[in-house]
C-alpha positions in Angstrom: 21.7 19.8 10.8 18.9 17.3 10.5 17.0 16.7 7.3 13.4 15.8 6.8 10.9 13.9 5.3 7.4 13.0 4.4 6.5 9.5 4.1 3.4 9.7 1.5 1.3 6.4 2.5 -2.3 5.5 1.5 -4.5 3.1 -0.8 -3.9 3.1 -4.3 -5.9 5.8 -5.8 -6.1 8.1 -2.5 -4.4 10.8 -4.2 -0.7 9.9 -3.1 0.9 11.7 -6.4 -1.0 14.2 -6.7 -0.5 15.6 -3.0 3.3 15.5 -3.5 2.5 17.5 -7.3 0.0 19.6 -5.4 2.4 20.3 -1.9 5.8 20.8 -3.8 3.4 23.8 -5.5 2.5 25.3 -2.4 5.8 24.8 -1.0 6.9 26.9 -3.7 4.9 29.9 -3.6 6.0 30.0 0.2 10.0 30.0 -0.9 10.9 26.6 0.6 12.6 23.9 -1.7 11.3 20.6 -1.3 11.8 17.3 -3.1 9.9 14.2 -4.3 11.5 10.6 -4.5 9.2 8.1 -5.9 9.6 4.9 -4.3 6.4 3.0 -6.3 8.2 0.9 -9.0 4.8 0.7 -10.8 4.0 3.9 -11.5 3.4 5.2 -14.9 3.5 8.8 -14.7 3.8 11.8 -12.6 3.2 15.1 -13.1 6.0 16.5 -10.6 10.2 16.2 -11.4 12.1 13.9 -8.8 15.2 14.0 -7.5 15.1 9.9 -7.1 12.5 7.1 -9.0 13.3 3.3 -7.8 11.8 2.5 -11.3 16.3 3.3 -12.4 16.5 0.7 -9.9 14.0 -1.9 -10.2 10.9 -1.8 -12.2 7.3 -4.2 -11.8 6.9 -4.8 -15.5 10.6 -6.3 -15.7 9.8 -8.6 -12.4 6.3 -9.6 -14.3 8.1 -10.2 -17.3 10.9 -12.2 -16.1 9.6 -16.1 -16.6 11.8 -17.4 -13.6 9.8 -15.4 -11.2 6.7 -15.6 -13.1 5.2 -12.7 -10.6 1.7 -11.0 -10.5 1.3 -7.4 -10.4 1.3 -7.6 -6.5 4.1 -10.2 -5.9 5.9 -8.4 -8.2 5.6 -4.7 -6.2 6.8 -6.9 -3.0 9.6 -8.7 -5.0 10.8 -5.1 -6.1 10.4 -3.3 -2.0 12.2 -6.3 -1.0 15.2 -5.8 -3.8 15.3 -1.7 -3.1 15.6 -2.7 0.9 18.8 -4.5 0.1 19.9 -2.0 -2.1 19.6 1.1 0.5 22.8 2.3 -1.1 21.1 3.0 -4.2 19.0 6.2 -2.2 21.7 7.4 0.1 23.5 7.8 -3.1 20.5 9.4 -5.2 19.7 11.7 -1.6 23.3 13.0 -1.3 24.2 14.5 2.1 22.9 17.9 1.7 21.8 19.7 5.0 18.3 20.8 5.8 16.7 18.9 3.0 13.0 18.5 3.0 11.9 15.3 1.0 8.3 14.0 -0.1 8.7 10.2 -0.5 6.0 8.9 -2.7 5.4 5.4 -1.9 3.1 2.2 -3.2 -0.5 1.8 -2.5 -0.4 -1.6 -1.2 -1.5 -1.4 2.2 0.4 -4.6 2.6 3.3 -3.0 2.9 2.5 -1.1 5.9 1.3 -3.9 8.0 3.0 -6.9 8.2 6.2 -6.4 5.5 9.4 -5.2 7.3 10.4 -3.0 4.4 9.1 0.7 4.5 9.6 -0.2 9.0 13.5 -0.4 7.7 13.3 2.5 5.6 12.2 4.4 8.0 15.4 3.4 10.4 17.4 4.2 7.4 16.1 7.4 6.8 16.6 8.1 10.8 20.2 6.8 10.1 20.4 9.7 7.6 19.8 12.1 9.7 15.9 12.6 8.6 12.9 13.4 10.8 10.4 11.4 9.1 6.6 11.9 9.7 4.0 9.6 8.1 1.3 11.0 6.0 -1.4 9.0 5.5 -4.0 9.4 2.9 -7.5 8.5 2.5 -9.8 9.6 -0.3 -12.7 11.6 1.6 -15.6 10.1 -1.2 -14.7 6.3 0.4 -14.9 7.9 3.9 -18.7 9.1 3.8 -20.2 5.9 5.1 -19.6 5.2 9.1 -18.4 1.5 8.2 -16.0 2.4 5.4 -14.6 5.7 7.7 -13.9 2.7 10.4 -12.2 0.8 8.2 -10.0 3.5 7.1 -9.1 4.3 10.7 -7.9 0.8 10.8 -5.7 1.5 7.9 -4.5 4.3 9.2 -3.7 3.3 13.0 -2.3 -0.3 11.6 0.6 1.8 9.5 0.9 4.1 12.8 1.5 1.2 14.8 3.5 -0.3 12.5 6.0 2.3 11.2 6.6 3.6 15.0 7.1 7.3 14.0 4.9 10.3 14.0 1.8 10.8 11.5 -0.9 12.7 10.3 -3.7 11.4 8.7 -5.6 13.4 5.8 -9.0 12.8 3.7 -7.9 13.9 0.0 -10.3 14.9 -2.7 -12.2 17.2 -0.7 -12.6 19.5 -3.5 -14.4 16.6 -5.4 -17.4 16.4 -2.8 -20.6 17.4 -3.3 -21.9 20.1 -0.9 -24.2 17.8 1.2 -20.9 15.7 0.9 -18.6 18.0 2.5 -21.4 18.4 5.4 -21.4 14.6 6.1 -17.7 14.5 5.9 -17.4 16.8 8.8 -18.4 14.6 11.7 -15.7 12.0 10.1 -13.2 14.8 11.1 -13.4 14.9 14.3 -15.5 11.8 15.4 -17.5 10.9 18.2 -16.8 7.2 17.7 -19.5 5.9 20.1 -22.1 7.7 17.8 -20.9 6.1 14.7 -22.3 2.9 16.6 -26.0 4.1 16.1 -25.4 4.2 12.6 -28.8 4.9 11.0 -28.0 2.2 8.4 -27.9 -0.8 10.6 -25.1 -1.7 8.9 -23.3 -1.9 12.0 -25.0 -3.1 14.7 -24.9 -6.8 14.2 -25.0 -8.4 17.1 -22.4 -11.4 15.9 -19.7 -8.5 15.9 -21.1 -5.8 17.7 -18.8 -6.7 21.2 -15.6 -6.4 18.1 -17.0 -3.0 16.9 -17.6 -1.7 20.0 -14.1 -2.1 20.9 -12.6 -1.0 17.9 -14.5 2.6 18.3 -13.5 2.3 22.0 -10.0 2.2 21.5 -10.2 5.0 18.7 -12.1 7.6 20.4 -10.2 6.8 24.2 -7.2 7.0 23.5 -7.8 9.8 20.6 -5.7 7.6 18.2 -6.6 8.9 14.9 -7.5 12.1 13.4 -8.1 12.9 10.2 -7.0 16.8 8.4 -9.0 17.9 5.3 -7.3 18.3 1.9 -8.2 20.7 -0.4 -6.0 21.3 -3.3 -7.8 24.2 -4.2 -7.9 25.8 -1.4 -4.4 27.5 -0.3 -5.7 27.3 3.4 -6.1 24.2 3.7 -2.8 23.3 2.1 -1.4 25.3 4.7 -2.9 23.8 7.6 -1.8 20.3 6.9 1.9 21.7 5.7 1.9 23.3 9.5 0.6 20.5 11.1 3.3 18.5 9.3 5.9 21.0 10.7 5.3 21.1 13.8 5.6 17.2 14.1 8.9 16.8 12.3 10.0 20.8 14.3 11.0 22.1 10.9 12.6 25.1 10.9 13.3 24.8 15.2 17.2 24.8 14.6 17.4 27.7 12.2 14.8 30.2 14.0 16.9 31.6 17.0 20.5 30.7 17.2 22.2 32.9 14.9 19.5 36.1 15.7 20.7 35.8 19.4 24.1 35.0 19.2 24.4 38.5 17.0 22.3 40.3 19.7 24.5 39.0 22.4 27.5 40.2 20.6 25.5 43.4 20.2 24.7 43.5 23.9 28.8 42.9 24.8 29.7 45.8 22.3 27.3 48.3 23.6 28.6 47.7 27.6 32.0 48.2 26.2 31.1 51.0 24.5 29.8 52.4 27.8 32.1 50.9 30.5 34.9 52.8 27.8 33.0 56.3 27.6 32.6 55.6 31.5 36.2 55.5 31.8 36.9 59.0 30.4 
């Protein structure tokens, strides 16, 4: 049976933690048993139990520390993805080989990471090794995203990890519960976007003419080819938890495998006894 998993991704600060806290919650009020594994070996503290944290394996402050590396606190967060992607061993054996296991990986903010570093690309193979439909979720805080330059350059963000990571994602604006109400009514044309329009930005901001040819192909590609999307997320709002946990579903087809088979093997063996029941009575 396959196993599954959510690749937490976003900017440092977009709420990454607190969506795992907040989903492994709402996961629980609907009877389902999910997991966190926190794969950022900077962290300091998290609100949610895990099943797996890298920091047993490999921790930023001990890199930093070490005075034959003599790493920042960036070089140091690559140093310690490049260590835990030789040491892959070191999660299969934390993860186990338990079937239908659903898994929130919480990972770094370093957008790095997710752009031109081969490391969460081979955990991702790994994990489809494993068994594991992965989705990526990809966050972005919704008070960054109110400004049409800023919401482009979090498309960007969100399409380079897309394009890099090669599997299925959904992209979400966090936070929503912190905007103001004339916030939450800009916000919604970022939702759905009509990129052409975002062009005419009232704020001039974007139409210089030295990259206005660059923009206007950026927004092109975005709104042709419907490349990114973006779901609200309110953590105080159960509906809207919901949404983005069946949105999630449907990409990774949780729950396909387990829905049908064994109902309709047992009314086919139903069927079968009830003709021989029959054929029998017909008999005498």
């Amino acid at each position: 049976m396959p196993r599954y998993a959510q690749l937490v991704m976003g900017p440092a600060g977009s709420g990454k933690s607190t969506y795992c806290h907040t989903m492994v919650q709402h996961c629980e009020t609907l009877n389902r048993s999910v997991q966190v594994v926190n794969l950022d070996p900077a962290a300091e503290h998290f609100s949610y139990p895990v099943m797996a944290d890298i920091r047993e394996l490999i921790e930023v402050d001990d890199v930093m520390e070490d005075d034959s590396l003599r790493f920042g606190p960036n070089g140091g967060l690559v140093f310690c993805m490049e260590y835990f992607a030789n040491n892959f061993d070191w999660l299969e054996s934390c993860l186990g080989h338990v079937e239908d296991d659903y898994i929130l990986f919480d990972c770094p903010g370093q957008i790095e990471l997710y752009t031109h570093l081969p490391v969460m690309k081979q955990l991702v193979e790994r994990l489809q090794q494993w068994e594991f439909r992965v989705c990526g979720v990809f966050l972005v805080d919704s008070q960054f995203m109110v400004e049409s330059f800023k919401f482009i350059s979090g498309v960007m963000a969100a399409l380079s990890a897309m394009v890099s990571l090669e599997i299925p994602q959904i992209n979400i604006m966090t936070k929503m519960d912190l905007l103001s109400k004339k916030a939450k009514k800009e916000i919604e044309k970022f939702l759905d976007p009509d990129m052409y329009s975002l062009i005419e930005d009232s704020t001039g901001i974007l139409r210089s003419k030295k990259f206005q040819k660059l923009t206007n192909a950026i927004c092109g590609l975005i709104d042709d080819y419907s490349m990114v999307r973006f779901l609200p997320y309110d953590q105080s709002d159960e509906e809207s938890m919901n949404i983005v946990l069946q949105h999630i579903d449907v990409t990774i087809q949780y729950g396909e495998d387990l829905e049908f088979k064994e109902p309709k093997e047992s009314e086919e063996e139903k069927s079968s006894m009830f003709d021989e029941y029959f054929q029998d009575r017909g008999d005498e």
